[in-house]
C-alpha positions as CSV (number, residue, x, y, z in Angstrom):
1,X,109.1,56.5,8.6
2,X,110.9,54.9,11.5
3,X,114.1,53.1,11.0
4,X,115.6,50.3,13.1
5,X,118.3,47.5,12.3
6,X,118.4,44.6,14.1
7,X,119.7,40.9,13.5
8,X,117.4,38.9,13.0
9,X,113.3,39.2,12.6
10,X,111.3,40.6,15.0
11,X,107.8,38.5,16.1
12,X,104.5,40.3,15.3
13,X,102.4,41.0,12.4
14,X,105.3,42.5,8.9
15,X,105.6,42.4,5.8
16,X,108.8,40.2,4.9
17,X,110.3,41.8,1.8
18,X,113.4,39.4,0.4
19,X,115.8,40.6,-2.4
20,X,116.8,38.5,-5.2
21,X,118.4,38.4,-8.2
22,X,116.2,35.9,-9.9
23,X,113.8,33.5,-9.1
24,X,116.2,31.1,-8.6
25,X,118.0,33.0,-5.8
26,X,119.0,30.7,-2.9
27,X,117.9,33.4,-0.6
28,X,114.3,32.2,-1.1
29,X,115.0,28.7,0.3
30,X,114.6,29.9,3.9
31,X,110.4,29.9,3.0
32,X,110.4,26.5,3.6
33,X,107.4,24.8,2.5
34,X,106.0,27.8,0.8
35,X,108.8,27.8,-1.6
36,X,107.0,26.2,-4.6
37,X,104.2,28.3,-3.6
38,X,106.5,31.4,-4.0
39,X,108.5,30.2,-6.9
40,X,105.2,30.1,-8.9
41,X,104.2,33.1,-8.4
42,X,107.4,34.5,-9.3
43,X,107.2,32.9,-12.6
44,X,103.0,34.0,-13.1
45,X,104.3,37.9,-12.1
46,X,107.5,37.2,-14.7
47,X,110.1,38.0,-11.7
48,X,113.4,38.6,-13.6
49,X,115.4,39.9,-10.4
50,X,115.8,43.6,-12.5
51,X,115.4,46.7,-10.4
52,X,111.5,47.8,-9.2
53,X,110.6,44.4,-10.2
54,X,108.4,42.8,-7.8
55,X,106.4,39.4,-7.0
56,X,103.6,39.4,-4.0
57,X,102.7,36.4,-2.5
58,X,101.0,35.1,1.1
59,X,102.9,32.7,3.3
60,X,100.1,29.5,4.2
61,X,103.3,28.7,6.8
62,X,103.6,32.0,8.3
63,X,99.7,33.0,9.3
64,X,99.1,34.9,5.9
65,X,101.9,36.9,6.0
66,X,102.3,39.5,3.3
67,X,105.9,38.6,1.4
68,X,107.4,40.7,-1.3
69,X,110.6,39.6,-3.4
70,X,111.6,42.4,-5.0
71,X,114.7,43.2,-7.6
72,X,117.9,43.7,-6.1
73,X,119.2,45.0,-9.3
74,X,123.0,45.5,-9.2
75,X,123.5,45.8,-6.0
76,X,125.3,49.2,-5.8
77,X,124.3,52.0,-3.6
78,X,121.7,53.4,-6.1
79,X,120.0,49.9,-6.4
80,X,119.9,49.6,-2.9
81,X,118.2,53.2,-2.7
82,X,115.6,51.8,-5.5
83,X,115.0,49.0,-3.4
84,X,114.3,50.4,-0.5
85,X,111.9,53.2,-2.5
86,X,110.2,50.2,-4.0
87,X,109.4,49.0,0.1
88,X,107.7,52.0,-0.1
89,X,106.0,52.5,-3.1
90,X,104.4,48.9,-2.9
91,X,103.4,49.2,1.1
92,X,103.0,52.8,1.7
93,X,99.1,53.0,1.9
94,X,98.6,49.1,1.5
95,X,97.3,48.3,5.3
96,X,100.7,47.4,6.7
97,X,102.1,48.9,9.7
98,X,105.1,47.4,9.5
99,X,108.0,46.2,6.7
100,X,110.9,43.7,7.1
101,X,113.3,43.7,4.6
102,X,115.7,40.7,5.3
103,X,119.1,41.2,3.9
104,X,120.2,37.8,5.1
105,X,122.6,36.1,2.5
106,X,122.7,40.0,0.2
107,X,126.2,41.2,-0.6
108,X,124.9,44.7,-0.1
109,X,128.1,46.4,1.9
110,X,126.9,49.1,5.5
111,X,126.7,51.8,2.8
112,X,124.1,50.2,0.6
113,X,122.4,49.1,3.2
114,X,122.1,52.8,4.6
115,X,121.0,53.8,1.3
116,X,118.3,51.0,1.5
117,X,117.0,53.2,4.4
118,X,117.3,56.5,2.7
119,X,115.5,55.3,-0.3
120,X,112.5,53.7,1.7
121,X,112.1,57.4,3.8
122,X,112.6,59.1,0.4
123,X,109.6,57.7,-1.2
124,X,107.4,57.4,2.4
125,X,107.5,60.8,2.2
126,X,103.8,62.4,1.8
127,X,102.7,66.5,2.4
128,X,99.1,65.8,3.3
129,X,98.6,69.3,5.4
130,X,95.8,70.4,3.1
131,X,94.2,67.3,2.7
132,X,91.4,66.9,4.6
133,X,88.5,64.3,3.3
134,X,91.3,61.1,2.3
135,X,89.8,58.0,1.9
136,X,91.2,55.1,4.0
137,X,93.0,53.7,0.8
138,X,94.6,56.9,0.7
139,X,96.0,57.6,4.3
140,X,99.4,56.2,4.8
141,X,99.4,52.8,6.8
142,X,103.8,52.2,6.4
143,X,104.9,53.7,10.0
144,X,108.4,51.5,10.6
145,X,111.0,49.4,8.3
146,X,113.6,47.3,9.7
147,X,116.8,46.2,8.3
148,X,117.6,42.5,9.2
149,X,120.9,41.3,8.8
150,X,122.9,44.3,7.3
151,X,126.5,44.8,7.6
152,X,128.3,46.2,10.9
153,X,128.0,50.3,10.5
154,X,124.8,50.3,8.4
155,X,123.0,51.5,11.1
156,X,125.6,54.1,12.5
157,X,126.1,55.1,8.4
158,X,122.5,55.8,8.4
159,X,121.9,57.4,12.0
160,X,125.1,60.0,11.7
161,X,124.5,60.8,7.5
162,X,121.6,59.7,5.7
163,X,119.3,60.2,8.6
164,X,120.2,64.1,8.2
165,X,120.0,64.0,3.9
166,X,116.6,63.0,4.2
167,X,115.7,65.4,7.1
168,X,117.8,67.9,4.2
169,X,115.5,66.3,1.1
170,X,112.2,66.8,3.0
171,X,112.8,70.1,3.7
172,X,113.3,71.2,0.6
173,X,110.1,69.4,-0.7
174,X,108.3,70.9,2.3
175,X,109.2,74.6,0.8
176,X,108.7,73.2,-2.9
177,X,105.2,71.8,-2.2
178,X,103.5,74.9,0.5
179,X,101.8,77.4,-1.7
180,X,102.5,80.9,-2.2
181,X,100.4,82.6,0.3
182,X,102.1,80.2,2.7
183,X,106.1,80.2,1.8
184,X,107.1,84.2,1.0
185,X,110.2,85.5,1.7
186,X,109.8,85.7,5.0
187,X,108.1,82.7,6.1
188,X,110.8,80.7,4.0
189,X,112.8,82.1,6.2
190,X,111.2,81.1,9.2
191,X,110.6,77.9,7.9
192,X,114.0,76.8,7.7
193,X,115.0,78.0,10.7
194,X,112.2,75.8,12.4
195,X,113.5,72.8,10.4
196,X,117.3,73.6,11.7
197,X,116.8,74.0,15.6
198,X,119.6,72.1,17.1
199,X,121.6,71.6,13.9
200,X,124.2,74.7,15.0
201,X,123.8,76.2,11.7
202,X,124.2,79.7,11.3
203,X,121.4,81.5,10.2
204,X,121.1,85.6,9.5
205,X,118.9,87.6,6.8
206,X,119.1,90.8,5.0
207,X,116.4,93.0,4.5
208,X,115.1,95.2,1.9
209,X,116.6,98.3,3.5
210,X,120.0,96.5,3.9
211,X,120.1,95.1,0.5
212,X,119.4,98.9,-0.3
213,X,122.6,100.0,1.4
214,X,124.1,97.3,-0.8
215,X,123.2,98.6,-3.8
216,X,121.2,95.6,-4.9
217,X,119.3,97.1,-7.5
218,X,119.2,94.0,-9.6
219,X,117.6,91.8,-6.8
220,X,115.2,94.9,-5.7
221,X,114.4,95.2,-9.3
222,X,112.7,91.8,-9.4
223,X,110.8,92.5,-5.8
224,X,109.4,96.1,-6.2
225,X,105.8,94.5,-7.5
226,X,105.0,92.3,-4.6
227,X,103.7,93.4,-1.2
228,X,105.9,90.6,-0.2
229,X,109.3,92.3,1.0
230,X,112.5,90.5,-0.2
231,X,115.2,88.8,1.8
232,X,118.4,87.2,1.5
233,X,119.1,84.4,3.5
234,X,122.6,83.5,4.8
235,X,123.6,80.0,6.3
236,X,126.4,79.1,7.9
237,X,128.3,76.2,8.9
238,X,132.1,76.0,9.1
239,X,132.8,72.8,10.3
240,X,135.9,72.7,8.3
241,X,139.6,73.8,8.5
242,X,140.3,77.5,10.2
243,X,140.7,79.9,7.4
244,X,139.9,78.0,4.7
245,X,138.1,79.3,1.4
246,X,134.5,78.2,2.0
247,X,132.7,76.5,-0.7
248,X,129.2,79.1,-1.5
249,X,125.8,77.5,-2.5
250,X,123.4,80.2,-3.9
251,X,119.8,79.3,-4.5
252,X,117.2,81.5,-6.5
253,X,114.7,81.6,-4.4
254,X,111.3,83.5,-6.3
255,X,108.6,82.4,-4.3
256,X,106.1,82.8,-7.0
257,X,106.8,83.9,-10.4
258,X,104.1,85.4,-12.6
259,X,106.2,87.0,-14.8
260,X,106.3,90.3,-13.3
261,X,104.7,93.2,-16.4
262,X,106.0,90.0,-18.9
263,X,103.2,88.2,-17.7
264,X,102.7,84.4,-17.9
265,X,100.0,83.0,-19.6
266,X,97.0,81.5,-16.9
267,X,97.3,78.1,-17.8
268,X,100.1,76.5,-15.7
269,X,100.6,79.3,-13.9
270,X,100.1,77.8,-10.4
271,X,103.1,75.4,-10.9
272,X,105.4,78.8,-10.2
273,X,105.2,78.3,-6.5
274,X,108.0,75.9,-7.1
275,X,109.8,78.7,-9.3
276,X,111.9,79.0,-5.8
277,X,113.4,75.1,-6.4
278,X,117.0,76.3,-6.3
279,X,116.5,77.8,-2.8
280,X,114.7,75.1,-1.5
281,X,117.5,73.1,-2.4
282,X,120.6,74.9,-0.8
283,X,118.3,75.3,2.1
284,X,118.0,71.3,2.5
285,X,121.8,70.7,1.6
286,X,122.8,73.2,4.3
287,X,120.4,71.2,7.0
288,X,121.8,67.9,6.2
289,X,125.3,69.6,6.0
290,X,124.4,70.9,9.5
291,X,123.1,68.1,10.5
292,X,125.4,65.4,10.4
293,X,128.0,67.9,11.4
294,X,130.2,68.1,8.3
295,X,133.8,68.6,8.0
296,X,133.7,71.1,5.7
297,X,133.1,74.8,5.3
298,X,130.0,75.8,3.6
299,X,127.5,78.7,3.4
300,X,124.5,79.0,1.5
301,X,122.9,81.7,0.3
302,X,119.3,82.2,-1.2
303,X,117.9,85.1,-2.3
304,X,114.2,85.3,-1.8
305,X,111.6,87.6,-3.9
306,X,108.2,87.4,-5.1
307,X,107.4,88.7,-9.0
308,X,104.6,90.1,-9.1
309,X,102.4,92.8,-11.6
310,X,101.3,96.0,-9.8
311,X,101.5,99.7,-10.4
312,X,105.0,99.4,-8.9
313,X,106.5,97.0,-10.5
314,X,109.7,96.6,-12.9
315,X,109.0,97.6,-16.7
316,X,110.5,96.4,-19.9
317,X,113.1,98.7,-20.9
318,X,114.3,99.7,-17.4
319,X,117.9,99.8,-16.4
320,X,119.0,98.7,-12.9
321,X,122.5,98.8,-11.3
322,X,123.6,95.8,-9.4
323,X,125.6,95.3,-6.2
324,X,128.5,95.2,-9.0
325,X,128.3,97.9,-10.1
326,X,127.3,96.6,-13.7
327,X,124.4,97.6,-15.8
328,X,121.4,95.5,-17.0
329,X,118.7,96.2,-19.4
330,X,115.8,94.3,-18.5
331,X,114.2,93.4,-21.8
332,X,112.0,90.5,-20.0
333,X,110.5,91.0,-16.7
334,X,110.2,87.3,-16.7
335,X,113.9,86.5,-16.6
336,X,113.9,88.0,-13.1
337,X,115.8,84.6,-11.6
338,X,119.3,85.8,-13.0
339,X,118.3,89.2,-11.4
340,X,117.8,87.9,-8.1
341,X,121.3,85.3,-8.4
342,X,123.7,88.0,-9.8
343,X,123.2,90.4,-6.7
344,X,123.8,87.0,-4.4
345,X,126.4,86.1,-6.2
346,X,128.1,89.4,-5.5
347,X,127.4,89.6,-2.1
348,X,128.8,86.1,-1.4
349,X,132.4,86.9,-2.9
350,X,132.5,90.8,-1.2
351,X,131.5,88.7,2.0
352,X,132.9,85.5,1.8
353,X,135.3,85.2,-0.9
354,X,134.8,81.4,-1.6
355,X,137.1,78.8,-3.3
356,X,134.0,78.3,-5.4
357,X,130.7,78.9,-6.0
358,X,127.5,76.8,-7.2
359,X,124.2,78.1,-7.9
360,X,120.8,76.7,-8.4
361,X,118.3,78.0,-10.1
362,X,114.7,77.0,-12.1
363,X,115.9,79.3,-14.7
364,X,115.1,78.6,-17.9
365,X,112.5,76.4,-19.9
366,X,115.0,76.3,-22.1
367,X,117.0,73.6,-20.4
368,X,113.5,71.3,-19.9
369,X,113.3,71.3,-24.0
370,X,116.8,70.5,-24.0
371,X,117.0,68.1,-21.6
372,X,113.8,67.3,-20.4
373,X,113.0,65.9,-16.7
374,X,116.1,63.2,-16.6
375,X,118.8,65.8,-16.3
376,X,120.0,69.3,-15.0
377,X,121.9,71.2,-17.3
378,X,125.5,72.2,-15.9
379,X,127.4,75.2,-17.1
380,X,131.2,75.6,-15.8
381,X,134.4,78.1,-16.2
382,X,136.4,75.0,-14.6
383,X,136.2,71.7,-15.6
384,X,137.7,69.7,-12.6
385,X,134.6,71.3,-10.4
386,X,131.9,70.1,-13.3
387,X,133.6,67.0,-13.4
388,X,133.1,66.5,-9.8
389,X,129.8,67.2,-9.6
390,X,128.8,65.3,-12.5
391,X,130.3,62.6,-10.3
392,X,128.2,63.3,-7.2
393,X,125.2,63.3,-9.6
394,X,125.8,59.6,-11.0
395,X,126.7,58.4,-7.7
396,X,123.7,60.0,-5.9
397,X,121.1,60.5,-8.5
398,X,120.8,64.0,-9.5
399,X,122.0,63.7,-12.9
400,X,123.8,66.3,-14.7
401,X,124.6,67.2,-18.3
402,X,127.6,70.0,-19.1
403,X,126.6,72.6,-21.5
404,X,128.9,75.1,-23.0
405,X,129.8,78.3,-22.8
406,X,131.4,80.8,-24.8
407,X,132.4,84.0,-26.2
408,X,130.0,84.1,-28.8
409,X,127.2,83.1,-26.6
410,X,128.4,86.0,-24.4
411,X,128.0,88.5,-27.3
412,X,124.2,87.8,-27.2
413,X,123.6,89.5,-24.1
414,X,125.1,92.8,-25.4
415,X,123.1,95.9,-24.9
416,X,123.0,99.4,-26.7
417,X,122.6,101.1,-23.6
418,X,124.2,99.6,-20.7
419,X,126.5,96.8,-19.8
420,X,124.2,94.0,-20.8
421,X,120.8,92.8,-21.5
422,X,118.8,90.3,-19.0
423,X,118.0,88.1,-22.3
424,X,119.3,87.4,-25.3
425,X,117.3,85.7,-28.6
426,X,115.1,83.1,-28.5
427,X,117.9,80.5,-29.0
428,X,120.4,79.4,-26.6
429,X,118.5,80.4,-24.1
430,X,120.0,78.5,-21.2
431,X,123.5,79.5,-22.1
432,X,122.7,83.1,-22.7
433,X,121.5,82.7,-19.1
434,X,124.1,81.4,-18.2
435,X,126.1,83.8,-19.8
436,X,124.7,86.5,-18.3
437,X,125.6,84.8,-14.5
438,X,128.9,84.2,-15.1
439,X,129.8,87.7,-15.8
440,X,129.6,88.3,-12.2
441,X,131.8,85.4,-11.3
442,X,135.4,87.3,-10.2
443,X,138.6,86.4,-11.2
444,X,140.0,83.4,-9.7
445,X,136.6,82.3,-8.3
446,X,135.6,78.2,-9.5
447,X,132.1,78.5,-10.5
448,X,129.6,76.2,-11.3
449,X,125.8,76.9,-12.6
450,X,122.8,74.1,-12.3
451,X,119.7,75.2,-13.7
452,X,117.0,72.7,-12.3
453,X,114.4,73.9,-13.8
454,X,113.5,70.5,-15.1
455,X,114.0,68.2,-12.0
456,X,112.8,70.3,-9.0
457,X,108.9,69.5,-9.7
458,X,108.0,66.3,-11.6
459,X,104.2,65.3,-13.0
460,X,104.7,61.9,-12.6
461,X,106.0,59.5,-9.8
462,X,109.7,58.1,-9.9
463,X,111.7,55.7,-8.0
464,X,112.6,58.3,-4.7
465,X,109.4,60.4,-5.0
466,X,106.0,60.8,-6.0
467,X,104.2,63.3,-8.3
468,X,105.2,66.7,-6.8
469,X,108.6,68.0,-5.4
470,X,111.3,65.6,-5.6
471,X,113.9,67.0,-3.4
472,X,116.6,67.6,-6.4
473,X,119.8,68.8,-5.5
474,X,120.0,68.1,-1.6
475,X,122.0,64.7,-2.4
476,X,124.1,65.9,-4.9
477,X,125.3,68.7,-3.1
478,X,125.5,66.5,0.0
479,X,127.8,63.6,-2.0
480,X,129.8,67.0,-3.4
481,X,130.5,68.4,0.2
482,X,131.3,64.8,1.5
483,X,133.6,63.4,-1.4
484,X,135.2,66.6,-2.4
485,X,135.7,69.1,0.8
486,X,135.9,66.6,3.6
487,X,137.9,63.7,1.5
């Protein structure tokens, strides 16, 4: 999707797109003589002015033109992204080239206006690489959007920071969406160093033989099945103060997750390519990070494995030894994702030794019968970093929801033979996950734990994206970084 501001509207063939608040907005009286014309239809479609809502109607005056008045809603940055997704959603594969949306007489301020933009490129976004026979109805026709009349530094807003979050968002839908045979650890590697040339950011990777040295035997646990060797993936960018404490993002990253010798059953299985959600999204955070050049220090971390059944692979009952030095049990080879995030959690504070740390994770189904596909569960040991990234969730649209933790809880994970199990009971099974990963977290360290595993994939379409991945976590981390290490 091209982008372009400008002050007034262009000549050619468009779609004009008008926000109101109601049908009778005085916006709308610039239509002139199709007014009534408009007005009518606004009443027949039962135009209220709410967000998504949307009247269509064909200027006589203006040659036939296509216009759409569409919900303005309350105006704020989010409504401003749902308007601009709504652009989309109506004119994406409708025949039009070209979209207008005039925000003449709109109190929307240069930052809602920017998110205007961000929300129309969110929901333009398509993955048709494998799709070879479309019909004509089905090929995207929405090349180009301009923004008439927005506020001075919308467009520089949108250029120098939301430009780079949705570069960041359809990265990580890009590794979401490829299929297993594609994105391994190693080509998710390479992938995300294509999608970062020019961005300056820092990119090295371990391999199996160095995470060997490492003692990783928690992470190599998980990997030992698959043909597909492991990696860990480090990026860098320290665009903030000299010597201070970065902030850490650590991403599970399991390519494709059978279930290891704990086999899955067939039926859904396919939908595990996404089981490495939490790695795609660290890896789009850090290219928008990168990418609009962020004051701030902040490396991310992903550690990258395929589960996999073979002759090889991990059993129930076996005992690994992590980078820690701790003990685990592996009861479940299924609940290989705190496996894979407890050695890259180790490595990050032996390396790095951040001012806090924040993983993601698809970990548990748990926390989608908990809280279903509206929320990420959030567990914490400090409340002022929950609190501020339940903040950056409301503002940017990744919601969160804080869970507990606890000694009892902690107690679950106990095992008779070494320093801890990998699961605990059936119940709590979230915070027994949780549980388990914050045993690793040292003294002193802020930690926060997101498990996605609701929100990274979704069946259905929504306002920013369609069925398939929806780019969770890039924007929340993003609005973290911004309002709470560069403020």
């Amino acid at each position: 999707m091209q982008i372009r501001f400008a002050d007034n509207r262009p000549a050619g063939d468009f779609a004009l797109v008008i926000p109101a608040a109601g049908q009778g907005d005085d916006r709308l009286e610039s239509l002139g003589s199709d007014l009534d014309m408009v007005k009518a239809a606004m009443r027949r479609q039962r135009f209220e002015g709410k967000a998504k809502n949307v009247a269509t109607a064909w200027l006589a005056g203006d040659n036939g033109r296509r216009l759409l008045v569409i919900g303005e809603g309350d105006g704020d940055g989010l409504a401003a992204e749902t308007l601009g997704a709504t652009v989309s959603a109506q004119l994406l594969t409708s025949g039009e080239t070209h979209a207008v949306v005039d925000l003449k007489g709109s109190e929307f301020d240069a930052e809602a206006a920017a998110r205007l933009a961000l929300g129309a490129t969110l929901r333009a976004w398509r993955y048709d690489r494998y799709r070879t026979k479309l019909k004509d109805e089905q090929k995207v026709t929405l090349v180009s959007l301009t923004i008439v009349g927005a506020p001075d530094g919308a467009e520089a807003r949108w250029k120098n920071h939301y430009q780079e979050v949705a570069a960041g968002c359809a990265l990580t839908r890009e590794l979401v969406t490829e299929p297993a045979n594609v994105i391994y650890p190693e080509s998710f590697v390479e992938r995300v160093k294509q999608h970062n040339e020019g961005t300056g950011l820092e990119i090295s990777v371990l391999d199996e033989k160095e995470m060997e040295e490492l003692g990783m035997g928690a992470l190599l646990g998980v990997a030992q099945g698959s043909v597909r060797k492991p990696r860990l993936l480090i990026m860098k960018w320290m665009g903030g103060k000299n010597g201070e404490k970065p902030t850490v993002l650590i991403g599970k990253g399991v390519t494709f997750d059978t279930g290891g010798i704990s086999l899955k059953p067939p039926l859904g299985m396919e939908s595990m390519k996404w089981d490495m959600g939490g790695a795609g999204a660290v890896s789009g955070a850090m290219r928008a990070i990168a990418g609009r050049k962020a004051k701030a220090n902040v490396i991310g971390i992903c550690g990258l494995v395929e589960n996999m059944p073979d002759g090889n692979a991990q059993r129930p009952g076996d005992v690994v030894t992590t980078m820690s030095g701790q003990t685990v049990e592996v009861i479940n080879t299924d609940a290989e994702g705190r496996l894979v995030l407890c050695d890259a959690m180790t490595y990050a504070q032996k390396e790095f030794s951040p001012e806090r740390m924040i993983d993601l994770a698809t970990l548990t189904g748990a926390m989608v019968i908990s809280l279903g596909h509206e929320h990420a569960g959030i567990f914490s040991n400090d409340d002022d970093l929950a609190e501020d990234l339940i903040e950056a969730g409301k503002e940017s649209g990744d919601k969160l929801w804080r869970q507990p933790l606890g000694e009892a809880y902690d107690r679950l994970i106990d095992s008779p033979i070494a320093d801890m199990k990998n699961v605990g009971p059936r119940e709590a099974g979230s915070i027994t996950a949780a549980q388990y990963l914050q045993r690793f977290v040292e003294d002193g360290v802020k930690w926060a734990h997101l498990d996605i595993a609701g929100m990274a994939w979704s069946d259905k379409a929504k306002t920013t994206f369609d069925k398939g991945a929806t780019g969770y976590g890039v924007r929340l981390l993003d609005r973290f970084v911004e309002e709470e290490l560069e403020g």
